[in-house]
Every structure is written in C-alpha cells, then in structure tokens.
mmJSON file of the N, C-alpha and C atoms, coordinates in Angstrom:
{"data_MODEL":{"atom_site":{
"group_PDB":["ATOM","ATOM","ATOM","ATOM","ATOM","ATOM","ATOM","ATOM","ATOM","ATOM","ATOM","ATOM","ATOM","ATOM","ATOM","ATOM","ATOM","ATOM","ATOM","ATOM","ATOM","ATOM","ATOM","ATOM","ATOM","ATOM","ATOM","ATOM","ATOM","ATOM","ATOM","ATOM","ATOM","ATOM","ATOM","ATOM","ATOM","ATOM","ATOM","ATOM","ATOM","ATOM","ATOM","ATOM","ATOM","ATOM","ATOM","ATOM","ATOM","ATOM","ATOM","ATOM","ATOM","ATOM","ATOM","ATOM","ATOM","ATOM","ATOM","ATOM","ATOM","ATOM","ATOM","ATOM","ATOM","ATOM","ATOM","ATOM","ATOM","ATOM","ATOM","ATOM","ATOM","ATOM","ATOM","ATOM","ATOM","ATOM","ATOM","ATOM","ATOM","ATOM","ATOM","ATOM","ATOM","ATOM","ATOM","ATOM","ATOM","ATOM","ATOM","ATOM","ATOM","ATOM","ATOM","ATOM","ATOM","ATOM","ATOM","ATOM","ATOM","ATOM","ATOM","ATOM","ATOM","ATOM","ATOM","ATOM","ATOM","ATOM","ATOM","ATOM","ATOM","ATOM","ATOM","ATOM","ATOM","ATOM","ATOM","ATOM","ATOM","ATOM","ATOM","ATOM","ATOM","ATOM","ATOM","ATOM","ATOM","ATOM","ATOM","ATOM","ATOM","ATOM","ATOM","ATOM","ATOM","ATOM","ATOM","ATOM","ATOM","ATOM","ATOM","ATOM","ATOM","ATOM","ATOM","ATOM","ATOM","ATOM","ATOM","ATOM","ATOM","ATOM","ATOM","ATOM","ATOM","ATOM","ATOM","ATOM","ATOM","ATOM","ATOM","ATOM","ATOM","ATOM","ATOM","ATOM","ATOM","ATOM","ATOM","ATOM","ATOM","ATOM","ATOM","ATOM","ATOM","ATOM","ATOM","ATOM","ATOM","ATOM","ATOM","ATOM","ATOM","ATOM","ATOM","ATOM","ATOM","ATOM","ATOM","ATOM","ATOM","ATOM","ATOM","ATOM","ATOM","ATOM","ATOM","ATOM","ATOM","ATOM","ATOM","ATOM"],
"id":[1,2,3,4,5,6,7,8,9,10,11,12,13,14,15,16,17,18,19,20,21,22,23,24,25,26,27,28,29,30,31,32,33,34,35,36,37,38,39,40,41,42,43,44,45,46,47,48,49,50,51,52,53,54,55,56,57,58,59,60,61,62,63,64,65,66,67,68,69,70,71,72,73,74,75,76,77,78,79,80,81,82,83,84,85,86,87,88,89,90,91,92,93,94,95,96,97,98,99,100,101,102,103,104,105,106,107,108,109,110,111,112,113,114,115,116,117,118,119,120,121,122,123,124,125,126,127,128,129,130,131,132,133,134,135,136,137,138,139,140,141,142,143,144,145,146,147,148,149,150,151,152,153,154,155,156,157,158,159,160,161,162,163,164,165,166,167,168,169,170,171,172,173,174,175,176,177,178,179,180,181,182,183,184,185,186,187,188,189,190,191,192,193,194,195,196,197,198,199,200,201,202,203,204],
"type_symbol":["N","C","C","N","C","C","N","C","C","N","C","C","N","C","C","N","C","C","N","C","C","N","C","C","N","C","C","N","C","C","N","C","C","N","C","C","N","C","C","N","C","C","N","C","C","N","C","C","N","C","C","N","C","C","N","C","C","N","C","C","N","C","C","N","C","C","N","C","C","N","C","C","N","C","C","N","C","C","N","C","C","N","C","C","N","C","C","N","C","C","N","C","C","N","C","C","N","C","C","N","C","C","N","C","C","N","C","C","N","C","C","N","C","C","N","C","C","N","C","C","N","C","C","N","C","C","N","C","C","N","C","C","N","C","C","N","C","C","N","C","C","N","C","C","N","C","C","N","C","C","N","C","C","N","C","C","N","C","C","N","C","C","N","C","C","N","C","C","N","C","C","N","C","C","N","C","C","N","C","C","N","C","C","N","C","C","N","C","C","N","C","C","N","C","C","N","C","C","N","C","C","N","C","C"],
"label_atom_id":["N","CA","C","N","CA","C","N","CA","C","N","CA","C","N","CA","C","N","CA","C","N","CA","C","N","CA","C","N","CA","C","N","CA","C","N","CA","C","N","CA","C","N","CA","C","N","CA","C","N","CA","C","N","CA","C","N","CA","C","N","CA","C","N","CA","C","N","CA","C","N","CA","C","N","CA","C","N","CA","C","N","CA","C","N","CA","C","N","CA","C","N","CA","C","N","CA","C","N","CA","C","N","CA","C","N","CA","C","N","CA","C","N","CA","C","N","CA","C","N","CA","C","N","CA","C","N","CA","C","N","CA","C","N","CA","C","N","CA","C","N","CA","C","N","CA","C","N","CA","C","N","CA","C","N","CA","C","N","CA","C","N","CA","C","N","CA","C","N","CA","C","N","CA","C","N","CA","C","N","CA","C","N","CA","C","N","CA","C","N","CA","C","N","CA","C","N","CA","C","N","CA","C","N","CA","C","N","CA","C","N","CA","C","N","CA","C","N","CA","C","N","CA","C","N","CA","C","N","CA","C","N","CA","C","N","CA","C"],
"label_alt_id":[null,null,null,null,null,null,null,null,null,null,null,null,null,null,null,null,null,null,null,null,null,null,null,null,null,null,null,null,null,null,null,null,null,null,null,null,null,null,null,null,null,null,null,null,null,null,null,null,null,null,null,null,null,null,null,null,null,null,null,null,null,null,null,null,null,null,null,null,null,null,null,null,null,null,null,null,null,null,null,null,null,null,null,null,null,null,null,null,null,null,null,null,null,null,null,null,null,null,null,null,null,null,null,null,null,null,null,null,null,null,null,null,null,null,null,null,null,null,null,null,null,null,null,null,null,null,null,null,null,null,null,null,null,null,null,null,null,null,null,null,null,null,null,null,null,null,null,null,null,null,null,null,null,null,null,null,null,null,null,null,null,null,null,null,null,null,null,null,null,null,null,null,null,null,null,null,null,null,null,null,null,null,null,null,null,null,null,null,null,null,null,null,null,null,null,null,null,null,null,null,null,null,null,null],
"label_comp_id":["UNK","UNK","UNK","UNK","UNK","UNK","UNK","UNK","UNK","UNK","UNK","UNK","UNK","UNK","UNK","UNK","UNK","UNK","UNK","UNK","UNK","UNK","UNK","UNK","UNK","UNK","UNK","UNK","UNK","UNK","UNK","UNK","UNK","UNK","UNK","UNK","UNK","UNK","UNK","UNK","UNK","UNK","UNK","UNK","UNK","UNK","UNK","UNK","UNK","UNK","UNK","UNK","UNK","UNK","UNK","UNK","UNK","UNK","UNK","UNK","UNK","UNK","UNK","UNK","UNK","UNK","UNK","UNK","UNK","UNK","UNK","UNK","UNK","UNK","UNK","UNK","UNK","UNK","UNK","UNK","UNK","UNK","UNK","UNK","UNK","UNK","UNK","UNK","UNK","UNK","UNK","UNK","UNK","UNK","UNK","UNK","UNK","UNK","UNK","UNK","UNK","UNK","UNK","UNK","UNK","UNK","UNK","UNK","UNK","UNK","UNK","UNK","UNK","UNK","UNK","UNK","UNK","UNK","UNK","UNK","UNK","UNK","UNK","UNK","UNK","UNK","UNK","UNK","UNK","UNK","UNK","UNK","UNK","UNK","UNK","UNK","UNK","UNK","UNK","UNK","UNK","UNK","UNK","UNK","UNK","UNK","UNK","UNK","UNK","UNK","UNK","UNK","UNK","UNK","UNK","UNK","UNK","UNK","UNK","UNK","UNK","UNK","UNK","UNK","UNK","UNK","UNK","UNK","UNK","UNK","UNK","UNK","UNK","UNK","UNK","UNK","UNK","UNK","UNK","UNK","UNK","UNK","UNK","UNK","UNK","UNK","UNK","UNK","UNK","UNK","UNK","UNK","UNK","UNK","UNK","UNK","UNK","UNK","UNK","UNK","UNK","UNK","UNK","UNK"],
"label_asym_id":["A","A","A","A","A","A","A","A","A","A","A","A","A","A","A","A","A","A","A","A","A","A","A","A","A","A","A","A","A","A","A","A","A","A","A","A","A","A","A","A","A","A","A","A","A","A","A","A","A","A","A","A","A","A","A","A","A","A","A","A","A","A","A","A","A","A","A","A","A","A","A","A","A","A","A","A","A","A","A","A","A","A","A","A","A","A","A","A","A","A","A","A","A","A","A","A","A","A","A","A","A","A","A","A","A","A","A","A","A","A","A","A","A","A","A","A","A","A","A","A","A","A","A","A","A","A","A","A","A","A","A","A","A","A","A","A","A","A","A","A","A","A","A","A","A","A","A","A","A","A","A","A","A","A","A","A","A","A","A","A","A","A","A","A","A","A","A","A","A","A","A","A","A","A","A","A","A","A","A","A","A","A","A","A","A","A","A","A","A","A","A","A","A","A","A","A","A","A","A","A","A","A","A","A"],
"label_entity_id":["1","1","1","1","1","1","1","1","1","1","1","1","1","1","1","1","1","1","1","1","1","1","1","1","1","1","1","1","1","1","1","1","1","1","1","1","1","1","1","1","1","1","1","1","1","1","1","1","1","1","1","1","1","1","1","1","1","1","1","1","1","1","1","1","1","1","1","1","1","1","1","1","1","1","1","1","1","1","1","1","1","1","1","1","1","1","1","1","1","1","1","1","1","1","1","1","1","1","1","1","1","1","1","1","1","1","1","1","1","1","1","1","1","1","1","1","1","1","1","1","1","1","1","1","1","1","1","1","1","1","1","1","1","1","1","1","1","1","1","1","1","1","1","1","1","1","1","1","1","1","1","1","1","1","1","1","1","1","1","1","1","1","1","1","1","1","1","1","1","1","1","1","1","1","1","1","1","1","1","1","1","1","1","1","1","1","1","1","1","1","1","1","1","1","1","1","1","1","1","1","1","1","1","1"],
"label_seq_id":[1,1,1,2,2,2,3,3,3,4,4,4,5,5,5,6,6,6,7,7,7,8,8,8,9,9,9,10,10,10,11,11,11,12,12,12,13,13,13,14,14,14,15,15,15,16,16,16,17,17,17,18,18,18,19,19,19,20,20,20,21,21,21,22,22,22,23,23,23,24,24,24,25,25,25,26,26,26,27,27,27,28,28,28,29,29,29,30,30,30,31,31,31,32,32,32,33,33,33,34,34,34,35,35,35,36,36,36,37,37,37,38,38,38,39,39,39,40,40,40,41,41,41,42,42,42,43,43,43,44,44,44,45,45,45,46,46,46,47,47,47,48,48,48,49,49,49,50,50,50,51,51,51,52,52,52,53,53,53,54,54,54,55,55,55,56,56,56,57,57,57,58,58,58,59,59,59,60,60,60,61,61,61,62,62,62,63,63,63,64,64,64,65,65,65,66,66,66,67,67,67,68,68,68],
"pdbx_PDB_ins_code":[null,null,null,null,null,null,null,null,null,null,null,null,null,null,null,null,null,null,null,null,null,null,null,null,null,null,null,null,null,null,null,null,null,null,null,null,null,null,null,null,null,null,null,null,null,null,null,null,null,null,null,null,null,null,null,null,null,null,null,null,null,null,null,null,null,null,null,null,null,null,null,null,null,null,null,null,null,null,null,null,null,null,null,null,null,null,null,null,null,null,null,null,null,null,null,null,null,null,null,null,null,null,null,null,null,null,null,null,null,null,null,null,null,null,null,null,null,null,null,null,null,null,null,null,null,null,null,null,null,null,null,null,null,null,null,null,null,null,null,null,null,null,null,null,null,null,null,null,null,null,null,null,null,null,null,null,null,null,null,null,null,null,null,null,null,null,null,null,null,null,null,null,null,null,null,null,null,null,null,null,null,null,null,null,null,null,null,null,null,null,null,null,null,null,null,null,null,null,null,null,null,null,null,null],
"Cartn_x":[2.617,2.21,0.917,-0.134,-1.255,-1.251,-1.886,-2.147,-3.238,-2.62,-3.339,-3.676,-4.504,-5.178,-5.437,-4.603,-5.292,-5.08,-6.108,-6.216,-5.701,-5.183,-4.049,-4.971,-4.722,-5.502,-4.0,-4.68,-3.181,-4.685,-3.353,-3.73,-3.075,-3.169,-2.063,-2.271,-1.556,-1.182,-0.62,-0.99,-0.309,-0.176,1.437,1.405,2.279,2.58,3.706,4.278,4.466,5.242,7.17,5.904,7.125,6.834,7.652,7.39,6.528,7.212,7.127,4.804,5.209,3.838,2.971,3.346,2.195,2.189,2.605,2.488,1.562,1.992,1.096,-0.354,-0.387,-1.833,-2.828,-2.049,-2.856,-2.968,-2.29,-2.563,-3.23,-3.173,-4.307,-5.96,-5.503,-7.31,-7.842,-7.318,-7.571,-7.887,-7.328,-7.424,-8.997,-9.693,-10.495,-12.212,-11.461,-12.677,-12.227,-10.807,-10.745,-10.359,-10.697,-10.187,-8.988,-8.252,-7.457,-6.324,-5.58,-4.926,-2.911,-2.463,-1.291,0.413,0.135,1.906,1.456,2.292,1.944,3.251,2.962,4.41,4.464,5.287,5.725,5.926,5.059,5.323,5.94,5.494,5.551,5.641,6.757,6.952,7.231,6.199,6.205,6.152,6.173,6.258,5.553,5.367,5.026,6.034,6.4,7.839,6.849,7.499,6.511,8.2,8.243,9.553,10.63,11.102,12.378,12.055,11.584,11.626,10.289,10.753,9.295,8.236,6.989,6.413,4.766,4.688,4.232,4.539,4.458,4.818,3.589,3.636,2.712,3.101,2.622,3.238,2.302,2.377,1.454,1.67,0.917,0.924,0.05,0.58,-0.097,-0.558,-1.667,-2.003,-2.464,-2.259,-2.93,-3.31,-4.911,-5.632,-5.651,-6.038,-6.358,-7.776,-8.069,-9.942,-10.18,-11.319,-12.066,-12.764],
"Cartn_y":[-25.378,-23.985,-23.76,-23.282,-23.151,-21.595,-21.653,-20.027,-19.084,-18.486,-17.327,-15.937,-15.439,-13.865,-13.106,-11.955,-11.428,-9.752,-8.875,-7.712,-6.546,-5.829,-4.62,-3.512,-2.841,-1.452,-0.571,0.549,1.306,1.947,1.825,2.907,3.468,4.462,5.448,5.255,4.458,4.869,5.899,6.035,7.241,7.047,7.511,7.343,8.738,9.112,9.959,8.985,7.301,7.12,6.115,5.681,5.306,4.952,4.536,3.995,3.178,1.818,0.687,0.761,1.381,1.61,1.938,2.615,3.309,1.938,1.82,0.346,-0.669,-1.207,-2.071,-1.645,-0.3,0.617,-0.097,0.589,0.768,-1.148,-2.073,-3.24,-4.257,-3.556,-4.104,-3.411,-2.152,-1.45,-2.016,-2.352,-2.924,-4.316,-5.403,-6.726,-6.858,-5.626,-5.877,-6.056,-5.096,-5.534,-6.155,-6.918,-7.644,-8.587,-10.004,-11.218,-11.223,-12.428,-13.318,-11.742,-11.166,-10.16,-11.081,-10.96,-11.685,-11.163,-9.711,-9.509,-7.452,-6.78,-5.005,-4.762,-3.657,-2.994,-1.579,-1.229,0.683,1.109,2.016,2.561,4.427,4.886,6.485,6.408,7.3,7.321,9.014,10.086,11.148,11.341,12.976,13.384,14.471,14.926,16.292,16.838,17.848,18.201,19.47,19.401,20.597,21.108,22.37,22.524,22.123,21.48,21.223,19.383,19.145,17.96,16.817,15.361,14.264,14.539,15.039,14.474,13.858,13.909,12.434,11.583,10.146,9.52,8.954,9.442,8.741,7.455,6.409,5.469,5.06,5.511,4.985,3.203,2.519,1.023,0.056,-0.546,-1.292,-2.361,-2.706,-4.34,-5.157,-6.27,-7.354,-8.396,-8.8,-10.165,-11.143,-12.277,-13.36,-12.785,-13.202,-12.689,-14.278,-14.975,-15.892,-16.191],
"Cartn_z":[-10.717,-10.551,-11.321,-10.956,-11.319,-11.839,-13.065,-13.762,-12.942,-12.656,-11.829,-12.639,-12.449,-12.917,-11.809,-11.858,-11.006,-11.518,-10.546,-10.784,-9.817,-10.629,-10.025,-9.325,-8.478,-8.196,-7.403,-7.687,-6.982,-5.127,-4.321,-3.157,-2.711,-1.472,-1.033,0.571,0.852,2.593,3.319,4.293,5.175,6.699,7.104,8.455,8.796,10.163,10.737,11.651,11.12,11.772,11.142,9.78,8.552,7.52,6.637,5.299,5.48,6.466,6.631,7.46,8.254,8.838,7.675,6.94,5.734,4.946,4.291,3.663,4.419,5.811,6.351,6.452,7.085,7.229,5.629,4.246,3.279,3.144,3.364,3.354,4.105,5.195,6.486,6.335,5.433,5.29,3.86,2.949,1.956,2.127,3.396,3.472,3.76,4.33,5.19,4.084,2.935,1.755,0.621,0.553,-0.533,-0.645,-0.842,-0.889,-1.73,-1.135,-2.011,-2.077,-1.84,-1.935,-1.924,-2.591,-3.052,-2.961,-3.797,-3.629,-3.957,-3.574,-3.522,-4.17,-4.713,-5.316,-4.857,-4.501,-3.952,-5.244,-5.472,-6.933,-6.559,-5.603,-4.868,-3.327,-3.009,-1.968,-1.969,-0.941,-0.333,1.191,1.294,2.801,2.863,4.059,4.636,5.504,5.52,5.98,6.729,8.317,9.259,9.759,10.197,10.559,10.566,9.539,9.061,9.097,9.672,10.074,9.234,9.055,8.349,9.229,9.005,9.416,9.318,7.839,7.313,6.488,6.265,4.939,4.608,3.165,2.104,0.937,0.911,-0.084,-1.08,-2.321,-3.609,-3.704,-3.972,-3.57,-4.545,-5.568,-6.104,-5.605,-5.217,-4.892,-5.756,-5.841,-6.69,-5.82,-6.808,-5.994,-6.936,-6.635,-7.298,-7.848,-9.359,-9.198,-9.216,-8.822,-8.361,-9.867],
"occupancy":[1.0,1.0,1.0,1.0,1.0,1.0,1.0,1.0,1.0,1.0,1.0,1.0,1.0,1.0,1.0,1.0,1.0,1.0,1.0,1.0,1.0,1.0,1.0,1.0,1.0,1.0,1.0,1.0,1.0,1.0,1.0,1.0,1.0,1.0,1.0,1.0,1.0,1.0,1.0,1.0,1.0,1.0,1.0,1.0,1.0,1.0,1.0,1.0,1.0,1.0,1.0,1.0,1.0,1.0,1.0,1.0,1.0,1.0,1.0,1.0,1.0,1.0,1.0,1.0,1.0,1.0,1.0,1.0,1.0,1.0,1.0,1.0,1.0,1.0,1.0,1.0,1.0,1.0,1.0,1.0,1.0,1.0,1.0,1.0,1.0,1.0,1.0,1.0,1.0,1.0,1.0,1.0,1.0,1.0,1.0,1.0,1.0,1.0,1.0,1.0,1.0,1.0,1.0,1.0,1.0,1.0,1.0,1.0,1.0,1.0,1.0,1.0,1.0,1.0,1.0,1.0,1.0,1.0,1.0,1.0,1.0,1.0,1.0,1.0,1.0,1.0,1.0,1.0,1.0,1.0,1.0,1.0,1.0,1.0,1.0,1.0,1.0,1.0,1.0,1.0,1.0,1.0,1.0,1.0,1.0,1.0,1.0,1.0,1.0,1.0,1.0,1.0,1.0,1.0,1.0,1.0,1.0,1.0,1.0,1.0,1.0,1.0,1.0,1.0,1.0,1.0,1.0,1.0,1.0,1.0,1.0,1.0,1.0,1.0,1.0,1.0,1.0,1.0,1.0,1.0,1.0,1.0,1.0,1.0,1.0,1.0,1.0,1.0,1.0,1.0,1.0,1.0,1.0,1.0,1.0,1.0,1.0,1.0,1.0,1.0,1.0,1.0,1.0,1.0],
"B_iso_or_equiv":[0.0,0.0,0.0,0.0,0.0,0.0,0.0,0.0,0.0,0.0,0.0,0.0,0.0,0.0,0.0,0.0,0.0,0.0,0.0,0.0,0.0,0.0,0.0,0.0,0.0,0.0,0.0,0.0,0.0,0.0,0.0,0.0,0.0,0.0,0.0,0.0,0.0,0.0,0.0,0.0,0.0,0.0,0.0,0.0,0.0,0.0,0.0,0.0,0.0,0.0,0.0,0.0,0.0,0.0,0.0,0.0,0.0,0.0,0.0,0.0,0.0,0.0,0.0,0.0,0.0,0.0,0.0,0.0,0.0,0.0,0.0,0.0,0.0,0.0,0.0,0.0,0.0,0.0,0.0,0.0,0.0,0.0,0.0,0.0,0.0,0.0,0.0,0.0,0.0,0.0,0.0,0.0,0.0,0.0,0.0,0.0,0.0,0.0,0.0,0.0,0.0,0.0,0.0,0.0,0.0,0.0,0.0,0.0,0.0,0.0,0.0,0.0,0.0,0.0,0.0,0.0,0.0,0.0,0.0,0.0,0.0,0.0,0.0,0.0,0.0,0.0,0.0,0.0,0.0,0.0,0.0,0.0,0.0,0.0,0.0,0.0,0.0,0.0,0.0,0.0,0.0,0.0,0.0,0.0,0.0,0.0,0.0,0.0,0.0,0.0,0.0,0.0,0.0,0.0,0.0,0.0,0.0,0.0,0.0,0.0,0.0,0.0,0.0,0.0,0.0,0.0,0.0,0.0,0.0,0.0,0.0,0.0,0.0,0.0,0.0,0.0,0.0,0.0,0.0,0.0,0.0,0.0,0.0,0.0,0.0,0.0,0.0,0.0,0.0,0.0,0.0,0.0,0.0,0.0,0.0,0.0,0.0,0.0,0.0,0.0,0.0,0.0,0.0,0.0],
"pdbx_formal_charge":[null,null,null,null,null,null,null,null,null,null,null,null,null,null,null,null,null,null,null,null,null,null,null,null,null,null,null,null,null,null,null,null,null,null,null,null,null,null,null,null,null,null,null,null,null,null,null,null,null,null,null,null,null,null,null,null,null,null,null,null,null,null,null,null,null,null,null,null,null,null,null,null,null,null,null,null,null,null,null,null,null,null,null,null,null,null,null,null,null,null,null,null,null,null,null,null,null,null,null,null,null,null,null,null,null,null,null,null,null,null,null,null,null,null,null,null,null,null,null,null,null,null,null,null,null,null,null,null,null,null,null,null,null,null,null,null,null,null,null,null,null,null,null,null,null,null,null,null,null,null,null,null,null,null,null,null,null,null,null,null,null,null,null,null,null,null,null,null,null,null,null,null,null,null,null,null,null,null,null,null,null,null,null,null,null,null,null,null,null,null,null,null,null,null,null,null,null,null,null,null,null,null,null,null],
"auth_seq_id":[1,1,1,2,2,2,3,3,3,4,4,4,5,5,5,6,6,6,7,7,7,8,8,8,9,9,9,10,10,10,11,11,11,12,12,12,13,13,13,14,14,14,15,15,15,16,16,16,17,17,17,18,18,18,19,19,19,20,20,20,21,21,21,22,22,22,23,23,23,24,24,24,25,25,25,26,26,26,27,27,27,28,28,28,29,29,29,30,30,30,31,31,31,32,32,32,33,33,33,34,34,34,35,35,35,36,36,36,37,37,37,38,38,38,39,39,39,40,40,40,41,41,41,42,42,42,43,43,43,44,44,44,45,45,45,46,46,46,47,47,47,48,48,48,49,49,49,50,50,50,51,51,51,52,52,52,53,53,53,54,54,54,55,55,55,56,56,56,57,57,57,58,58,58,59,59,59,60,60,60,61,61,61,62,62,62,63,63,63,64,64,64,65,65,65,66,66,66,67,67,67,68,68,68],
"auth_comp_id":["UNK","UNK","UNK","UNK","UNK","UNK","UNK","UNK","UNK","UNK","UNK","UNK","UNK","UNK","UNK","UNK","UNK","UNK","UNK","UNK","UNK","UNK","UNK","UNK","UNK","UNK","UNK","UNK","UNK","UNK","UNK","UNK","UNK","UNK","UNK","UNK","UNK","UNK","UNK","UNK","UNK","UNK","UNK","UNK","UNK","UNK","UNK","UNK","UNK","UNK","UNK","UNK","UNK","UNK","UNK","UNK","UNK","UNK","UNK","UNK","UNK","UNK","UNK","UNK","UNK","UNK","UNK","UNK","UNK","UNK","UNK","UNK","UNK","UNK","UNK","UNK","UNK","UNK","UNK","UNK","UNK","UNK","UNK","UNK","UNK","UNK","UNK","UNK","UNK","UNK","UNK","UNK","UNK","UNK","UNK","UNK","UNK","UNK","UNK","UNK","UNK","UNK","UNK","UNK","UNK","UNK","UNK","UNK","UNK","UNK","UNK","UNK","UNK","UNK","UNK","UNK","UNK","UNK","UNK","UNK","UNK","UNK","UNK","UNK","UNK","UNK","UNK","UNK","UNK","UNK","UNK","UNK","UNK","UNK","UNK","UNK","UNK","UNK","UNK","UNK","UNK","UNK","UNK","UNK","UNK","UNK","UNK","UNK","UNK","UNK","UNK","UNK","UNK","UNK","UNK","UNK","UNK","UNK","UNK","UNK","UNK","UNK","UNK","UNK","UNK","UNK","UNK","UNK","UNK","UNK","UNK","UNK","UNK","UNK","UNK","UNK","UNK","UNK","UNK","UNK","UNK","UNK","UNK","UNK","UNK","UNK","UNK","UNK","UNK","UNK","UNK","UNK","UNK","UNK","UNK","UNK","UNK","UNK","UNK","UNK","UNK","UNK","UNK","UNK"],
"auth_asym_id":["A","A","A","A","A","A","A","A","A","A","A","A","A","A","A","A","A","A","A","A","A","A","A","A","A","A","A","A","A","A","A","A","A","A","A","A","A","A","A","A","A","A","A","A","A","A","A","A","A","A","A","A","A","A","A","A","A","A","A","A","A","A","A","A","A","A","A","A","A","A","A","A","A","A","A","A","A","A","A","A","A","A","A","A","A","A","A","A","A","A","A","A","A","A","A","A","A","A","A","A","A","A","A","A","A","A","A","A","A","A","A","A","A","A","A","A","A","A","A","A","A","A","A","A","A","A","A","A","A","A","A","A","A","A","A","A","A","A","A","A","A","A","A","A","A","A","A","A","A","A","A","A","A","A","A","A","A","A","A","A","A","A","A","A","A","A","A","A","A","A","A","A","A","A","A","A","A","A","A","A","A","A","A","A","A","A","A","A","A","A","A","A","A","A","A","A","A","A","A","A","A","A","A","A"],
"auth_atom_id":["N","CA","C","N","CA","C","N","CA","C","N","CA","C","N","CA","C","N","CA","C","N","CA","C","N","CA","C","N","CA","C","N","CA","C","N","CA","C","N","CA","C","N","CA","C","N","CA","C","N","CA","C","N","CA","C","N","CA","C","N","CA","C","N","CA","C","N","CA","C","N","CA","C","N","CA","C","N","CA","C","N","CA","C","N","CA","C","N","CA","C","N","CA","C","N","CA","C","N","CA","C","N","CA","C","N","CA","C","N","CA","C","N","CA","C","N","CA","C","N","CA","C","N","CA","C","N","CA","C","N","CA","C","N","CA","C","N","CA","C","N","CA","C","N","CA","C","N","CA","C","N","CA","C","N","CA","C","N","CA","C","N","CA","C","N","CA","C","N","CA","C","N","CA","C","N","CA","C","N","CA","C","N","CA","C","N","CA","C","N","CA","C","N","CA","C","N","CA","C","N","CA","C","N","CA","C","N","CA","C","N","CA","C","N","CA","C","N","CA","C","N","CA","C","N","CA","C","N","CA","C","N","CA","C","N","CA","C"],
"pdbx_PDB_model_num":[1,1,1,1,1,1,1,1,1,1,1,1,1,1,1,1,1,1,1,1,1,1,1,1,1,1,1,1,1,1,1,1,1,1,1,1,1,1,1,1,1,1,1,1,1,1,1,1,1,1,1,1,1,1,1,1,1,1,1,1,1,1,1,1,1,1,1,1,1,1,1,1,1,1,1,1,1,1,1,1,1,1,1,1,1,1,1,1,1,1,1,1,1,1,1,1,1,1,1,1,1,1,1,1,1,1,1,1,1,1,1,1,1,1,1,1,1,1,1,1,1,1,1,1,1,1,1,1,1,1,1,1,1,1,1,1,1,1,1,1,1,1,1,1,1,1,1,1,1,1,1,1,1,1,1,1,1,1,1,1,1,1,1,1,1,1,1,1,1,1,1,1,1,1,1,1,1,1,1,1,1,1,1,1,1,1,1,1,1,1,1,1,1,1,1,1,1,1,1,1,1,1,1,1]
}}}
C-alpha cells in the first residue's frame, strides 16, 4: 500500500430527482475539473418541500483527491 495525501473540499449537489442523483451530479461536475478524485463522504442531506410533497434534494459532499 503506498502512502497517499490527499486533499478534502466540501460541495453541494442538487437534484428533484434523488439523493442518489444529487450525489452523482456533484461528482460527475467536479470530475470534470479535478484529477485523481478517490472516495466522497455525505456529510448533509436537505430538501425543498413544494406542496406537501420532495421536491428537491440537496447533498453536502466531501470529496477527496490524491494531490500529485
């Protein structure tokens, strides 16, 4: 196992369609400017509630990269 460093940043995804979607969203838009991207942690999970009913989810999201 090789010693690795890497660096944390938090982001916030958003979908109206799930947890699971918001998560991928904020990890597929983040892949696109940051190398080496490794393991995410759900730190917050919210909503928007429109007539009784979900309808958005927001997920606070730590990512970590390898730094180079």
């Amino acid at each position: 196992m090789s010693d690795n460093v890497y660096r944390v940043i938090e982001v916030v995804g958003s979908s109206p369609e799930s947890i699971e979607a918001a998560i991928g969203g904020a990890i597929e838009k983040a892949s696109k400017t940051l190398r080496e991207l490794r393991w995410f942690e759900v730190i917050e999970t919210r909503g928007h509630i429109e007539n009784g009913k979900v309808a958005h989810y927001q997920v606070k999201l730590k990512l970590a990269f390898t730094l180079e």
